[in-house]
C-alpha positions as CSV (number, residue, x, y, z in Angstrom):
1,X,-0.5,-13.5,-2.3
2,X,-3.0,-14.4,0.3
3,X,-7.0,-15.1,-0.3
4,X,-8.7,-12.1,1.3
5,X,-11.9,-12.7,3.3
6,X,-14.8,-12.0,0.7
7,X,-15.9,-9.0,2.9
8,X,-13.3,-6.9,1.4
9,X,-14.2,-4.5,-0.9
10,X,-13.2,-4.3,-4.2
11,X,-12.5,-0.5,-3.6
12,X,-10.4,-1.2,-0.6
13,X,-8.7,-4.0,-3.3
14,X,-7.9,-1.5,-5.6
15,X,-6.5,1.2,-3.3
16,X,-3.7,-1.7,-2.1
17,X,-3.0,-2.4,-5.5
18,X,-2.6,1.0,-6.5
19,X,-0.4,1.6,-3.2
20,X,1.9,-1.7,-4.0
21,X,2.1,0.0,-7.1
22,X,3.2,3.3,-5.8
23,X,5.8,1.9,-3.0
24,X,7.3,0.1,-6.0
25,X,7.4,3.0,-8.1
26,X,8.8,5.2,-5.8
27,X,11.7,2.5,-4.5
28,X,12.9,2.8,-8.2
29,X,13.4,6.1,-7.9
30,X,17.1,7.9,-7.5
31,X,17.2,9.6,-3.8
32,X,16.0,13.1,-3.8
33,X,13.0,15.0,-3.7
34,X,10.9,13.4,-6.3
35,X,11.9,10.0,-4.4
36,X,10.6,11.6,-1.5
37,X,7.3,12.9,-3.0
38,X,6.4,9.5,-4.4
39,X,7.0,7.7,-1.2
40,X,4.8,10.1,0.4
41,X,2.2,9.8,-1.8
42,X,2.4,5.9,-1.4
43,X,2.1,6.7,1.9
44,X,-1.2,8.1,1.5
45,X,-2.1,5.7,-0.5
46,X,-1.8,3.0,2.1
47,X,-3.4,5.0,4.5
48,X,-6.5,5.3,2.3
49,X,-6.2,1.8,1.4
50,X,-6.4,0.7,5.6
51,X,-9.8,3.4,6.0
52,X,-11.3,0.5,3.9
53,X,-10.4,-2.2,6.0
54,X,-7.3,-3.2,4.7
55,X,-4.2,-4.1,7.4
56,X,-0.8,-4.3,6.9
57,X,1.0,-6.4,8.7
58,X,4.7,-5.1,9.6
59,X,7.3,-6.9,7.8
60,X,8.8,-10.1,9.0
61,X,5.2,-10.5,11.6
62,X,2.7,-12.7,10.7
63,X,-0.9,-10.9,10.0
64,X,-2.7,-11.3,13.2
């Protein structure tokens, strides 16, 4: 994992964990609607997690 500037927040630290967490969580999950629920919710967890200054970099592109 890369070293975060120390800027970051440890709320905005937290929110990525918890939305790694979720993605993962909901990957694991057999299709359906409670697959489709959880990937939602990780969703918004994400989102919450970029309001604090967190950015996701689209997969297989370097962070800019």
């Amino acid at each position: 994992m890369e070293k975060l500037p120390p800027q970051r927040s440890s709320e905005g630290l937290l929110s990525a964990a918890r939305a790694d967490e979720a993605l993962e969580d909901a990957r694991q999950l057999p299709h359906g609607a409670a697959r489709t629920e959880a990937l939602r919710k990780a969703g918004m967890l994400r989102n919450a997690a970029d309001k604090h200054g967190l950015v996701f970099a689209p997969k297989g592109r370097p962070a800019k």
